[in-house]
VOGU-3710 file (C-alpha; in Angstrom, 3 decimals, decimal comma):
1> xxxxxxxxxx> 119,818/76,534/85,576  119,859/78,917/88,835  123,251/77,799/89,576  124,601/78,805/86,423  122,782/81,847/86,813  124,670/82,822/90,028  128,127/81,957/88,594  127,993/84,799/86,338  130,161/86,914/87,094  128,450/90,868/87,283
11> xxxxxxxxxx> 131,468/92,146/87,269  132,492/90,471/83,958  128,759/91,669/82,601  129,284/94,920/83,754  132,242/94,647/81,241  130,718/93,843/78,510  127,510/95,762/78,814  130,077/98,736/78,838  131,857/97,936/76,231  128,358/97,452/74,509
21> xxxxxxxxxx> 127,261/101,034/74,775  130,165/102,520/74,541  130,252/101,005/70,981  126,446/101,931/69,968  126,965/105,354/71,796  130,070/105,566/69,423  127,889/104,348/66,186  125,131/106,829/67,221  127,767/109,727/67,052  128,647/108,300/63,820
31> xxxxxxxxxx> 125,023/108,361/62,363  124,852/111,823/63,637  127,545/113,114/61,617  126,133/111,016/58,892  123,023/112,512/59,339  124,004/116,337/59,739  126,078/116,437/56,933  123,326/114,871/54,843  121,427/117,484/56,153  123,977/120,304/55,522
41> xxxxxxxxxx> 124,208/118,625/51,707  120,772/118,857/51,187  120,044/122,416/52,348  123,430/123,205/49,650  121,409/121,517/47,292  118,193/122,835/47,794  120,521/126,837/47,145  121,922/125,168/44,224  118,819/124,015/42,776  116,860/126,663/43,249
51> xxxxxxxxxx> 119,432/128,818/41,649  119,481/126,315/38,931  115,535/126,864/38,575  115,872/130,586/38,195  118,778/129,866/35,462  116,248/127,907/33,580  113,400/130,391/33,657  115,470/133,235/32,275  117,112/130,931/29,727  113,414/130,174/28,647
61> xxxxxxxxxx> 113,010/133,559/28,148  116,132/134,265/26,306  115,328/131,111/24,153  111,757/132,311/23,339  113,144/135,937/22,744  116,138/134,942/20,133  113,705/132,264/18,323  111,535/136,025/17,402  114,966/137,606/16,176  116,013/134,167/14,435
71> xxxxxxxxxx> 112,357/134,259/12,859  112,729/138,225/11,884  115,975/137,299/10,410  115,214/134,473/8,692  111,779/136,061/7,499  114,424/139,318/6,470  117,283/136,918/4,866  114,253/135,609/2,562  112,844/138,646/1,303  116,534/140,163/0,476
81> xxxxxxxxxx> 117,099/136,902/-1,237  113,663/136,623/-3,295  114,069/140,419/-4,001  117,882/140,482/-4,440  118,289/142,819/-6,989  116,657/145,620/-4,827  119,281/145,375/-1,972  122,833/146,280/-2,264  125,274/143,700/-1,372  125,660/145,318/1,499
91> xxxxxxxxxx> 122,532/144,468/2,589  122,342/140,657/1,267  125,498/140,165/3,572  124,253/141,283/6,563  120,622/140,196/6,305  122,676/136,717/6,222  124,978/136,964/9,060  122,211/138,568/11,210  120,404/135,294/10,258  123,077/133,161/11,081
101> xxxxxxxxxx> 123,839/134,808/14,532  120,415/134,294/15,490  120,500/130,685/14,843  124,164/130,057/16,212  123,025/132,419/19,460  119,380/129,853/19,346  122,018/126,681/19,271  123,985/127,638/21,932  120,884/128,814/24,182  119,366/125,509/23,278
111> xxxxxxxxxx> 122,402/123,787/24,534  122,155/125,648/27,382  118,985/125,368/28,404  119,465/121,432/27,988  122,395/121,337/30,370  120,575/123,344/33,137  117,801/120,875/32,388  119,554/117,704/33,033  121,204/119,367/36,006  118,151/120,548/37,250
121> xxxxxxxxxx> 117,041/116,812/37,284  120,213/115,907/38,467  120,156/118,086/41,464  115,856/116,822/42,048  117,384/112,861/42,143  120,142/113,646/44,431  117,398/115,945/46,892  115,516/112,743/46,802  118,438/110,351/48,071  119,509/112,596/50,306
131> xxxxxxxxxx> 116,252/112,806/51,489  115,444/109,012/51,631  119,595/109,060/53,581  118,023/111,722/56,284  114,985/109,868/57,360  116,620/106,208/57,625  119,349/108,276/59,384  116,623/109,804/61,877  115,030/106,491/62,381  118,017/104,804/62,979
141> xxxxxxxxxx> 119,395/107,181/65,396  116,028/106,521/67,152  116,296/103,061/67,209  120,055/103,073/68,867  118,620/105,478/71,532  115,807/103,027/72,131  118,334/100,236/72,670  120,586/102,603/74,722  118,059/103,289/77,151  117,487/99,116/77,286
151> xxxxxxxxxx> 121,088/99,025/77,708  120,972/101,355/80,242  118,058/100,660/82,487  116,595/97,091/81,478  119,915/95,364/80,778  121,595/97,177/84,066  118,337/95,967/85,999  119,316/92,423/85,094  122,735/92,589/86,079  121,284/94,063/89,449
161> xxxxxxxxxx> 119,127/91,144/89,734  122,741/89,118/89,018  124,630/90,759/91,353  121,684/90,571/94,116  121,378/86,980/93,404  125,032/86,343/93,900  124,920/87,910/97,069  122,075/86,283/98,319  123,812/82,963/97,565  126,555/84,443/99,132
171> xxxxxxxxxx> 124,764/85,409/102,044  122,889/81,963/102,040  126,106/80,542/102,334  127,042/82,491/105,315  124,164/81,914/106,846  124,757/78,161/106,744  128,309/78,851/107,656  127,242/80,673/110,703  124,517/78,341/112,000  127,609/75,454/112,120
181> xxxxxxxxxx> 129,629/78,279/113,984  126,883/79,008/116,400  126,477/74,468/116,745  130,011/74,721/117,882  129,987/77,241/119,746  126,591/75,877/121,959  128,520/73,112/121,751  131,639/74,046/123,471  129,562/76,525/126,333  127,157/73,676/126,971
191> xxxxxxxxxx> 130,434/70,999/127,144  132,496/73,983/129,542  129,823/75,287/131,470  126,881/72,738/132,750  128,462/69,849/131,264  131,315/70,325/133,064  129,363/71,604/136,215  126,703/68,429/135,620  129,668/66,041/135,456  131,497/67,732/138,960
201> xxxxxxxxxx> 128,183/67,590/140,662  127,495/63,500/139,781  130,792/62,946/141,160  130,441/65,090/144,075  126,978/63,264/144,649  128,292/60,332/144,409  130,875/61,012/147,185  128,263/62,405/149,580  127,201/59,067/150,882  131,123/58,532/151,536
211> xxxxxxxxxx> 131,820/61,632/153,743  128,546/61,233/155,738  130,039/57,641/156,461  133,186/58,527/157,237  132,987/61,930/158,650  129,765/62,482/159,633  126,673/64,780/159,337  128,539/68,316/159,641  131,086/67,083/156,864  128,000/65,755/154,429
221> xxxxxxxxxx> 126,339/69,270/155,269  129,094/71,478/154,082  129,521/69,272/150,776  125,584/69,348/150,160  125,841/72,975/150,661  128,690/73,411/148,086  126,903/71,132/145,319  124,128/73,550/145,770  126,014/76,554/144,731  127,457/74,265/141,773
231> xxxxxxxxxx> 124,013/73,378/140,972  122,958/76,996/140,762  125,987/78,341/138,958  124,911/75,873/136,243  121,176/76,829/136,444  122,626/80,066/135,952  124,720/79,011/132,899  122,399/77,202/130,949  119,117/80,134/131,209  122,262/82,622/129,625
241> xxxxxxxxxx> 122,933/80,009/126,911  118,216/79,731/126,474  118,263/84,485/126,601  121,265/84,248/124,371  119,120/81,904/121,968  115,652/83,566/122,401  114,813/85,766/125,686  111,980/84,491/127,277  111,200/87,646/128,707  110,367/88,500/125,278
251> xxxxxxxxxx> 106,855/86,900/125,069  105,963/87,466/128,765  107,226/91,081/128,970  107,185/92,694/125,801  110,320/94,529/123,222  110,735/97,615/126,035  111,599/95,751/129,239  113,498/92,719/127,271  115,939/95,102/125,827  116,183/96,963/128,975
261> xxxxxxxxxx> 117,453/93,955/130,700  119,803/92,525/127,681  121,245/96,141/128,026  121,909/95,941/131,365  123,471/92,225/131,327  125,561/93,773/128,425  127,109/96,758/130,395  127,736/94,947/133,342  129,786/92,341/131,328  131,351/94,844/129,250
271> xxxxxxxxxx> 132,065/97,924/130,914  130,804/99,912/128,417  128,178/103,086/129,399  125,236/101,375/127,082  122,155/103,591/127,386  118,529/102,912/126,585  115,812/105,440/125,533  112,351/104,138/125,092  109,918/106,936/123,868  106,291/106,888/122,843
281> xxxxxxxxxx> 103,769/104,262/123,320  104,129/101,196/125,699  102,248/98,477/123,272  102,779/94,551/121,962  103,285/93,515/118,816  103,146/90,408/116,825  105,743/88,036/118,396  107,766/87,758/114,666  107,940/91,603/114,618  109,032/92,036/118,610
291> xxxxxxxxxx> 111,777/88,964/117,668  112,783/90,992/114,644  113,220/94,120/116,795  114,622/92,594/119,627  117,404/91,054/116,779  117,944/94,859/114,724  118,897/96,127/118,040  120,985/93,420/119,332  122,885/93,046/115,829  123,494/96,722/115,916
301> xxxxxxxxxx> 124,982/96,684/119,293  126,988/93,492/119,264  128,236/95,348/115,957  129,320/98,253/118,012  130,916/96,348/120,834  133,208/94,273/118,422  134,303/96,690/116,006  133,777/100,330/117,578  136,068/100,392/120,202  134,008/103,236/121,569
311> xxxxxxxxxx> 133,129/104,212/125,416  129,237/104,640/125,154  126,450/103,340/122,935  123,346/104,693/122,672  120,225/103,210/121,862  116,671/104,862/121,489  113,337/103,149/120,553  110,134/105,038/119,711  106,607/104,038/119,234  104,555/105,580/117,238
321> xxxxxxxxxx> 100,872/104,666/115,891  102,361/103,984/112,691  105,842/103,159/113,097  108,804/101,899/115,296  112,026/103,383/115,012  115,361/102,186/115,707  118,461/104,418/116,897  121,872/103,238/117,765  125,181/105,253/117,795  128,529/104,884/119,071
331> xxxxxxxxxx> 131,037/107,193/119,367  133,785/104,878/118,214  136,533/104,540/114,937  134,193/104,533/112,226  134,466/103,570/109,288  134,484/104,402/105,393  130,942/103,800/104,152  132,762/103,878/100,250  134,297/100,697/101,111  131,758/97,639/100,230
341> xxxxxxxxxx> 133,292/94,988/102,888  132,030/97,020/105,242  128,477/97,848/104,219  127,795/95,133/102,995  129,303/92,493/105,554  127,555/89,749/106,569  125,917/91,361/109,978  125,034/94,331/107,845  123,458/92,325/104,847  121,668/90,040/107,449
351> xxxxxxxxxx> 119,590/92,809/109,203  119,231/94,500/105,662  117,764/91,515/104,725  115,378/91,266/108,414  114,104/95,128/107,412  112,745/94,249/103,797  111,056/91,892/104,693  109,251/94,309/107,226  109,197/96,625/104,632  111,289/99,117/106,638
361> xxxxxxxxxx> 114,240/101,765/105,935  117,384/101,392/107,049  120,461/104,081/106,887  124,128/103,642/108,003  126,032/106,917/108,603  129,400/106,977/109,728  132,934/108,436/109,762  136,271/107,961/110,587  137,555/108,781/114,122  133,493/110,168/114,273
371> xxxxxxxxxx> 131,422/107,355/115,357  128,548/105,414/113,525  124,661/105,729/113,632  122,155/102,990/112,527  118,922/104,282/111,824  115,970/101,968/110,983  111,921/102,408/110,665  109,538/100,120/110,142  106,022/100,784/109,687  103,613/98,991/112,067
381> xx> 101,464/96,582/110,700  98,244/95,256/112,773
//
């Protein structure tokens, strides 16, 4: 299951996380516009039915006032009819169109009144929909920005995890890769230097008893002297290839005057002006934290000597009560922090990797044709 994990691909999920929010950023717009113009409809509405309202209210009052004139005409139209021989003709006509106006004018107000009615109603149903349209548009718009910011922050932190996890196989694998380099390469000092040296000196012993046969004492002395200085030269040899491994000085000594000597070994086999500044207190610490030092600084240098091409290197180390802190610039080529193959190579990832776990800081500043600075703390723990 963790191996399939690691073969994603983060760049792929990047991808498609991307394409993800870009599509529920784009429906969010959408439910937006949705939303404001249901909200710009609504507010119309609300105008058009409160106009609609006041329409009613005076056609009320129009209604009530022509149903008094239809009644006085009507009432009027009666008595001219019952008494029709005391009114002119005149009078009989118009006391019946005046009654018949009335009642058209009542129709048509009744009509009227009906129609703003049912649009009035209309107008109330269509408020409520819109309304009902404006909250689910509200709540959904809040429940895309809830699964933006998942998108966003959960989601990415995943893919983090992915991409960390990839590069800690990575790095896993490198580290494997670089403990068979390191095999081969003991292998090949220990088979050129006191191997070689061991091998030259059995053979030379076993000639010794030869040459104090055949020419005598003063010849033996001379060859016993030699296969000392062989002896020595490989004595020599194989306590570089035990400091290389671990300094011994290290746990008799303490971080201060171990570095000061790997320093000086370094310069003199370089060339390079490699300068050490110890400030602050003179203490021990655990022997996992002095090793850890002892490996920041030497990682940081070797770095420097391989890639810098630069003249001097300087290192500074500083005690404090609470912290130790790590300095080391060059004034070499630089390089282009932007580019990832360089701050995150494998020398780089491997003391990133040594400070976390000593819950430190580190910070790599450089530029090109300006040098680079390594700059680590880590807090002292008793």
């Amino acid at each position: 299951m963790s191996a399939a994990k690691l073969a994603i691909d983060p760049h792929l999920l990047d991808g498609i996380l991307n394409k993800t929010i870009d599509t529920v950023t784009e429906s969010q717009s959408q439910i937006f516009e949705i939303n404001e113009n249901s909200r710009q409809q609504y507010q119309q509405l609300q105008r058009d039915l409160a106009a609609v309202k006041a329409q009613v209210v005076e056609v009320i009052s129009k209604v009530d006032l022509t149903e008094n004139h239809a009644m006085l005409a009507r009432t009027r139209l009666a008595e001219v009819s019952k008494h029709f021989q005391k009114y002119s003709e005149s009078d009989i006509r118009d006391a019946y169109e005046n009654a018949n106006k009335y009642q058209i004018d009542l129709s048509i107000i009744r009509q009227t009144e009906k129609q703003l009615r049912e649009k009035r109603d209309e107008l109330e149903r269509r408020i409520l929909g819109l309304q009902e349209t404006v909250q689910k548009a509200e709540n959904l718009s809040g429940q895309i920005s809830v699964v933006l910011n998942y998108l966003n922050g959960d989601l990415r932190k995943i893919n983090e995890l992915v991409r960390d996890a990839k590069q800690k196989q990575e790095f896993g694998l490198q580290i494997i890769e670089a403990q068979e380099e390191e095999r081969k390469r003991l292998s090949r000092e220990i088979h050129d230097g006191p191997a070689q040296l061991m091998a030259n000196m059995l053979i030379r012993s076993e000639l010794l008893e030869k040459i104090f046969v055949e020419r005598g004492t003063d010849a033996a002395r001379a060859e016993i002297k030699d296969l000392r200085v062989m002896i020595r030269e490989s004595l020599k040899e194989v306590r570089r290839i035990i400091y290389d491994l671990r300094p011994m000085a290290l746990d008799d000594l303490g971080i201060v005057p171990t570095l000061d000597k790997y320093l000086r070994n370094l310069k003199e086999s370089t060339g390079m002006d490699i300068e050490l500044q110890a400030m602050g207190e003179s203490r021990r610490f655990h022997h996992k934290m002095e090793i850890a030092i002892f490996r920041l600084i030497q990682e940081s240098v070797n770095n420097a000597v391989k890639h810098s091409e630069s003249k001097t290197i300087q290192v500074k180390l500083e005690i404090t009560k609470k912290f130790v802190s790590i300095y080391v610039r060059d004034d070499g080529k630089g390089f282009d922090t932007s580019q990832p193959s360089k701050t995150n190579s494998f020398g780089m990832m491997g003391m990133r990797e040594r400070v976390d776990l000593l819950e430190g800081t580190i910070k790599v500043n450089s530029r090109l044709n300006f040098g680079t600075s390594v700059y680590i703390q880590i807090p002292i723990r008793d």
